[in-house]
VOBA-1610 file (N, C-alpha, C; in pm, whole numbers, padded with zeros to 5 digits, always signed):
BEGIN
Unk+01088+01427+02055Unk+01140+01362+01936Unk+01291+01381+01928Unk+01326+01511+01951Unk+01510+01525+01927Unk+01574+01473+02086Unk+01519+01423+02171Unk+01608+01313+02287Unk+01554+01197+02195Unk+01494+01148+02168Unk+01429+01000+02089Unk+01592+00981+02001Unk+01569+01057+01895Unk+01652+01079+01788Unk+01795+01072+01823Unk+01832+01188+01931Unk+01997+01166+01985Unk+01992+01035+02115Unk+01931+01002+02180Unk+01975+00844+02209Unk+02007+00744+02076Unk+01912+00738+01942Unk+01960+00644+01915Unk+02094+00676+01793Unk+02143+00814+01785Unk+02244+00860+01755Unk+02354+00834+01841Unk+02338+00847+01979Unk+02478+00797+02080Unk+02460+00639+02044Unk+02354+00571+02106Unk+02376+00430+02069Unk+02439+00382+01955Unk+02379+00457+01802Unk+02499+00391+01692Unk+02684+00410+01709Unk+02658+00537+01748Unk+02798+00590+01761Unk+02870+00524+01835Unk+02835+00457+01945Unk+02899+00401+02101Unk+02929+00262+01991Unk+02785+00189+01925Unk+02881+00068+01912Unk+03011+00073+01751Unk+02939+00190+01691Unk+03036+00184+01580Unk+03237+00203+01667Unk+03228+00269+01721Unk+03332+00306+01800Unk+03408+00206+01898Unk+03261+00116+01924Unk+03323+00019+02044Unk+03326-00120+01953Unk+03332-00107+01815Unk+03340-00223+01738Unk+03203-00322+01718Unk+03200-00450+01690Unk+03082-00484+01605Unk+02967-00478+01775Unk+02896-00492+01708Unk+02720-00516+01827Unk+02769-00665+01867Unk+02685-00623+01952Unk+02701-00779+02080Unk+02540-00857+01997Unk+02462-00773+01954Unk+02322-00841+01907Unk+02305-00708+01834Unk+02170-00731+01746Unk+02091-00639+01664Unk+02040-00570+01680Unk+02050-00501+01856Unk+01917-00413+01889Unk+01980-00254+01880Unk+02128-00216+01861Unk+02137-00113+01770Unk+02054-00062+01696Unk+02075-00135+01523Unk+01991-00136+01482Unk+01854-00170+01500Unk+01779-00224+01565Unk+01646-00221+01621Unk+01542-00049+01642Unk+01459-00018+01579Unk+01394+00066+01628Unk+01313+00095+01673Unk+01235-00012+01660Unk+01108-00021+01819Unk+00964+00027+01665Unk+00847+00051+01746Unk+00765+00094+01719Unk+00744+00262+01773Unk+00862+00310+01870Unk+00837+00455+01840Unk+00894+00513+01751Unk+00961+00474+01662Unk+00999+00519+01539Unk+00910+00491+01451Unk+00814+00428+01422Unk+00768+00422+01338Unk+00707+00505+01250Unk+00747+00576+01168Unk+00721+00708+01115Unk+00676+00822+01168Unk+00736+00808+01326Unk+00661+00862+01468Unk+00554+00908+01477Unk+00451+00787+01435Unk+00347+00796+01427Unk+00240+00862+01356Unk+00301+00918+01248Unk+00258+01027+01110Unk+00199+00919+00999Unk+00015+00912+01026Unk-00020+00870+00905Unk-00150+00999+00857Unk-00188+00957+00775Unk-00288+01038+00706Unk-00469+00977+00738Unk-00461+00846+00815Unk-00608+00791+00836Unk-00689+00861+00912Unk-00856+00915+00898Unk-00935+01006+00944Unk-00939+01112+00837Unk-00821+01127+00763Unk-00816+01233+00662Unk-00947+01259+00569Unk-01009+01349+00535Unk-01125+01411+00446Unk-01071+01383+00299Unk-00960+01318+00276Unk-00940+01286+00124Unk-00839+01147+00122Unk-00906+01094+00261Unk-00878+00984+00260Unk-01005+00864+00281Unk-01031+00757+00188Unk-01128+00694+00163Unk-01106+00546+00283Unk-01130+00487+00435Unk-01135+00436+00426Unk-01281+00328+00479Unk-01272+00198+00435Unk-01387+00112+00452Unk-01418+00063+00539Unk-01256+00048+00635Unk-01271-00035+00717Unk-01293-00025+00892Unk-01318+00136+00863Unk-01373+00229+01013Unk-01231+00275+01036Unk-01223+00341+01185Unk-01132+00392+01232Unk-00995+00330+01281Unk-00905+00435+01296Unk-00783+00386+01294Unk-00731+00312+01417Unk-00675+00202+01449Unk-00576+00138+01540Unk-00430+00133+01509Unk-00362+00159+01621Unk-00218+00069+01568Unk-00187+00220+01510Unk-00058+00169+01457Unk+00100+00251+01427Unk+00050+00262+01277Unk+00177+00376+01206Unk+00166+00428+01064Unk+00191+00384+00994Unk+00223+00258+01002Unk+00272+00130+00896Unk+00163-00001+00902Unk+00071-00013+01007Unk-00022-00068+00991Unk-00022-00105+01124Unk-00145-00223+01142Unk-00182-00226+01285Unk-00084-00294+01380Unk-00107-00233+01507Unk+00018-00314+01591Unk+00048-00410+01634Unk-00106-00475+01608Unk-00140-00632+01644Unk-00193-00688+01504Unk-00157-00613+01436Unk-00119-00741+01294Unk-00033-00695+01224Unk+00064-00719+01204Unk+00184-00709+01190Unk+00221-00710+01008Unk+00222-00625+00942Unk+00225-00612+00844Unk+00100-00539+00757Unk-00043-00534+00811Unk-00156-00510+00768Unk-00169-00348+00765Unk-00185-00320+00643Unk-00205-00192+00598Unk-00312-00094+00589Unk-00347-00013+00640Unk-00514+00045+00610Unk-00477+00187+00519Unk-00620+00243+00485Unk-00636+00382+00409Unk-00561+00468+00494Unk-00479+00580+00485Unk-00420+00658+00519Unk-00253+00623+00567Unk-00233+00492+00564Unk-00055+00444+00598Unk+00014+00484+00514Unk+00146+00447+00467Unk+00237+00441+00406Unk+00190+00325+00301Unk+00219+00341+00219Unk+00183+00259+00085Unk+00329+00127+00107Unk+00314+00010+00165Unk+00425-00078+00146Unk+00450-00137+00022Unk+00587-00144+00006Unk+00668-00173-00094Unk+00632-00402-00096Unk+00653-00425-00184Unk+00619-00580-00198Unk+00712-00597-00348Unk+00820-00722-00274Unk+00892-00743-00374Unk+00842-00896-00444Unk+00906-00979-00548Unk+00866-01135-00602Unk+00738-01077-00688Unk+00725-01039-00778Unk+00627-00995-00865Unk+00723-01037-01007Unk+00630-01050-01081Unk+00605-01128-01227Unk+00553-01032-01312Unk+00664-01000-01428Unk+00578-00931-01523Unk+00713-00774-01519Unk+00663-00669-01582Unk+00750-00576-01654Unk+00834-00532-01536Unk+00747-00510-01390Unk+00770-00467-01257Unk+00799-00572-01193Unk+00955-00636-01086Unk+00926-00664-01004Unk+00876-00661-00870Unk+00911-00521-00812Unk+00851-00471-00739Unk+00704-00353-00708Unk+00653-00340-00627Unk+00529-00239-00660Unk+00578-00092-00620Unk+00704-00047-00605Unk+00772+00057-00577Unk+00815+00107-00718Unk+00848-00011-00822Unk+00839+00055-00958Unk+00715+00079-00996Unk+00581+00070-00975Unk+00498+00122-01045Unk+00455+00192-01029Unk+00464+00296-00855Unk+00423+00415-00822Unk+00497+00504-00901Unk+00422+00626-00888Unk+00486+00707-00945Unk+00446+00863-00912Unk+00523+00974-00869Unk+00484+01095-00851Unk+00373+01202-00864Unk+00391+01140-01012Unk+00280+01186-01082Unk+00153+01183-01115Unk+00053+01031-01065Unk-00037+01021-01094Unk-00075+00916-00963Unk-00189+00863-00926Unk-00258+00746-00851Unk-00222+00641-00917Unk-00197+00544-00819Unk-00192+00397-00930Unk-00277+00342-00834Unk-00408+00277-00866Unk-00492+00149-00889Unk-00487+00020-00837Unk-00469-00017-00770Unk-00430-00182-00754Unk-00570-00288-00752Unk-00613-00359-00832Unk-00641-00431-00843Unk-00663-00544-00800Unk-00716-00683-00713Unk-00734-00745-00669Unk-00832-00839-00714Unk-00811-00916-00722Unk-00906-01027-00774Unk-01039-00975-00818Unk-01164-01013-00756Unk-01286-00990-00857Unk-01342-01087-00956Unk-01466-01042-00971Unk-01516-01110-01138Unk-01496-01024-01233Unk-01498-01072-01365Unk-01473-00991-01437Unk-01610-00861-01439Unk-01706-00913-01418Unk-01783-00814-01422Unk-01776-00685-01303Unk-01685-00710-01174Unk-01668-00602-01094Unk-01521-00530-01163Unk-01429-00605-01174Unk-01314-00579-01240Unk-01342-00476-01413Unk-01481-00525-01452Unk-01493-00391-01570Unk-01562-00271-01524Unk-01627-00301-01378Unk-01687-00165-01317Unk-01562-00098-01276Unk-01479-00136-01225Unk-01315-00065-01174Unk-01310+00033-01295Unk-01251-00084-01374Unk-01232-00017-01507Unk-01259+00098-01540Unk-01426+00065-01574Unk-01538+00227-01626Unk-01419+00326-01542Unk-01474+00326-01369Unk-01459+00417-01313Unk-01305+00457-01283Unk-01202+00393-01331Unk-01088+00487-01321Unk-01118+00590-01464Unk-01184+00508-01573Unk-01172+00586-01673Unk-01248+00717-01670Unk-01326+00753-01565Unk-01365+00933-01553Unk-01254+00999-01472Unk-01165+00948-01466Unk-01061+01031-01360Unk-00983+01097-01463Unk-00985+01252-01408Unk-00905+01313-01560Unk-00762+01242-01590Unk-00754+01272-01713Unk-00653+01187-01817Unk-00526+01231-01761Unk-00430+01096-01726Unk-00321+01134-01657Unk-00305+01129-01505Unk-00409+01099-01439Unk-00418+01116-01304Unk-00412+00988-01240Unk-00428+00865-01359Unk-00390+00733-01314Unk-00313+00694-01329Unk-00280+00599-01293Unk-00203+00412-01340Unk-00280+00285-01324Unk-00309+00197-01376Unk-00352+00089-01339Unk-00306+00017-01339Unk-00332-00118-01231Unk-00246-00216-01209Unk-00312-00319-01131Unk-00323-00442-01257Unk-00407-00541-01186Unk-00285-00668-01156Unk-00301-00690-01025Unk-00247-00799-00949Unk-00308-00935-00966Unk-00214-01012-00969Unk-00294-01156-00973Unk-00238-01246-00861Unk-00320-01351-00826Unk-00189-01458-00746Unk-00104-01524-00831Unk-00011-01566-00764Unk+00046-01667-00807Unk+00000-01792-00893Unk+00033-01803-01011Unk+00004-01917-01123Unk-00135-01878-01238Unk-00141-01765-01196Unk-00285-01748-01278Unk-00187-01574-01383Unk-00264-01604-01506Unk-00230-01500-01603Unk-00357-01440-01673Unk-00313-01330-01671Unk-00468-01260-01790Unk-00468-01139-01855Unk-00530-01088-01929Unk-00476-00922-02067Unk-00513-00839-01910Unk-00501-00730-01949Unk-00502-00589-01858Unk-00599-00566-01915Unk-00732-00542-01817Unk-00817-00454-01868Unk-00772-00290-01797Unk-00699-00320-01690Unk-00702-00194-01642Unk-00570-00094-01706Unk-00492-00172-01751Unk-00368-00135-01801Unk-00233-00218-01780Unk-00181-00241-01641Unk-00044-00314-01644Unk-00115-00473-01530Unk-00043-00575-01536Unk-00058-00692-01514Unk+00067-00741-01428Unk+00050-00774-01328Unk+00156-00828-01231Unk+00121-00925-01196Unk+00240-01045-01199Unk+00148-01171-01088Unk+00267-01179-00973Unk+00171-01178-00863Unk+00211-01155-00685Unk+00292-01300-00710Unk+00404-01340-00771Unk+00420-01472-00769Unk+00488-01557-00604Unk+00445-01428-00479Unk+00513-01495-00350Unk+00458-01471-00252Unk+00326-01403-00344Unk+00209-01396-00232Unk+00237-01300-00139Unk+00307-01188-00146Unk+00343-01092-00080Unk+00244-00934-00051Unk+00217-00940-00228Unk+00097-00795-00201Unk-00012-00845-00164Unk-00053-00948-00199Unk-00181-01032-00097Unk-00217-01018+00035Unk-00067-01035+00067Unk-00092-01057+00196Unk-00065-00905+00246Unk-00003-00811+00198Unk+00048-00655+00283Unk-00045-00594+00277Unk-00111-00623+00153Unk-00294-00522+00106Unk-00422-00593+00147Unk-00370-00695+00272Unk-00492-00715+00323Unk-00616-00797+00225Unk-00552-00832+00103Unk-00638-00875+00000Unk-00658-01026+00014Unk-00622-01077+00076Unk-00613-01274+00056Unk-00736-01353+00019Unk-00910-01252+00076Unk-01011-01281+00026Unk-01029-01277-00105Unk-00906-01216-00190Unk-00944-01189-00325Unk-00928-01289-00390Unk-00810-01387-00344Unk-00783-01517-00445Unk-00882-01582-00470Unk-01023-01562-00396Unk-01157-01646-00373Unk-01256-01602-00470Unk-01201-01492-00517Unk-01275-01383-00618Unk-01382-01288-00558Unk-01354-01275-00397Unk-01339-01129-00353Unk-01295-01026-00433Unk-01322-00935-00381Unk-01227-00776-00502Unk-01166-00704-00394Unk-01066-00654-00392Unk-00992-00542-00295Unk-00948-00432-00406Unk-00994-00306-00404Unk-00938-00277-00438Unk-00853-00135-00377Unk-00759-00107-00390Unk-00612-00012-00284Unk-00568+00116-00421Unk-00572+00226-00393Unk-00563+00356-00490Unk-00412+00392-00379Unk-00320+00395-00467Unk-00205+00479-00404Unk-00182+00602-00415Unk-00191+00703-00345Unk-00137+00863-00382Unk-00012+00886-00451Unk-00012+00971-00481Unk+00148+01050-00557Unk+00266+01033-00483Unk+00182+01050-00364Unk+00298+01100-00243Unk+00341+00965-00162Unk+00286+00812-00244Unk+00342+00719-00165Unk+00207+00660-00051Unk+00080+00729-00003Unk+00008+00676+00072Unk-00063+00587+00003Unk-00144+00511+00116Unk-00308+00462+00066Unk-00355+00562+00095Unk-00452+00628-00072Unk-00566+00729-00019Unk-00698+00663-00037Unk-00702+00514-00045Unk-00819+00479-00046Unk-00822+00302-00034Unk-00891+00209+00069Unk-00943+00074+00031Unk-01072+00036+00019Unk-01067-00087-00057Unk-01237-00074-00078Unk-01264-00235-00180Unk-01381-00271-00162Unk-01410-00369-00202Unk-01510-00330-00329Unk-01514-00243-00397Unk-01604-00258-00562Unk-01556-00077-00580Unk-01630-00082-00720Unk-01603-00002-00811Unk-01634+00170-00752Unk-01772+00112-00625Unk-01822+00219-00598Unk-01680+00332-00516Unk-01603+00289-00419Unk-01462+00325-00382Unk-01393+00421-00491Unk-01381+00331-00583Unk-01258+00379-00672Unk-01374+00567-00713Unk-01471+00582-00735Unk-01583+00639-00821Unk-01566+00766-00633Unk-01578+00674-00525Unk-01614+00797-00395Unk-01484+00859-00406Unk-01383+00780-00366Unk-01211+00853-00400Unk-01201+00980-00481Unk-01218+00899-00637Unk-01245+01006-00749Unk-01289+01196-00683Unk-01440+01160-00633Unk-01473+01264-00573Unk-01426+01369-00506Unk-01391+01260-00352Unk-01292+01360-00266Unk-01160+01431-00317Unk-01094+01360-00414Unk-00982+01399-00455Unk-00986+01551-00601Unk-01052+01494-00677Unk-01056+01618-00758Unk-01190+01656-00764Unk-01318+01656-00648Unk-01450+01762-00658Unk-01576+01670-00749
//
């Protein structure tokens, strides 16, 4: 890792020194940087649905943007509503929720089950697509107006009224994906017993 690190320390240095880049691959960092390879998937307090891990710590390597349980929680900007981005709604202190389409009747099972999670340990946050509006049952209301968290959370079946639903950690991960209420309720478990 520290030859990784000081090559691409001489490389900035050489072109800052030798004046502008001939192209962008300076800055370029490849996929061995990619959080050099530090995710949390396989983890025992990590929930995921969709089997075992492929691909890099930002998501798979052959789909290019796609996120699973244990990555880095990606940031998604063009949102509608108090938050434009989903980097304002994380927060240190508690899990936030994400929401994904649904019927209302899976969307009030979510519900129930964030509400046994001790008090304070959430956020909720229901996502919508683009052009569609509705009250918070879960608490805060965003509309994806660019189709961006749709598509980073792997959710696009939801516009169909699929359900996805994605639990973010404190610390910035996915600690959990999942398609119904039962997820949000197994999470719960692993995380506080």
């Amino acid at each position: 890792m520290l030859k990784l690190t000081t090559a691409l320390h001489e490389k900035t240095v050489a072109t800052v020194a030798g004046g502008a880049a001939k192209d962008d691959s300076t800055f370029t960092r490849g996929s061995a940087l990619s959080m050099l390879g530090v995710n949390a998937h396989g983890s025992r307090i990590v929930l995921a649905e969709e089997g075992p891990a492929v691909g890099g710590a930002y998501g798979d390597e052959g789909v290019p943007g796609r996120v699973r349980a244990g990555f880095r929680a990606p940031d998604v900007p063009g949102l509608g509503g108090a938050a434009t981005r989903l980097f304002e709604l994380f927060g240190p202190l508690a899990h936030t929720v994400l929401l994904f389409g649904g019927d209302e009747d899976a969307r009030f099972a979510v519900a129930s089950a964030v509400s046994r999670w001790p008090r304070g340990a959430v956020h909720g946050v229901r996502v919508l697509p683009a052009g569609q509006s509705a009250e918070g049952l879960l608490g805060e209301v965003v509309q994806d107006r660019e189709g961006h968290a749709y598509a980073a959370y792997a959710a696009n079946g939801a516009s169909e009224g699929e359900m996805t639903v994605v639990i973010i950690r404190p610390d910035g991960m996915v600690g959990a994906m999942g398609s119904a209420a039962e997820a949000v309720d197994r999470y719960c478990t692993l995380v506080f017993g």
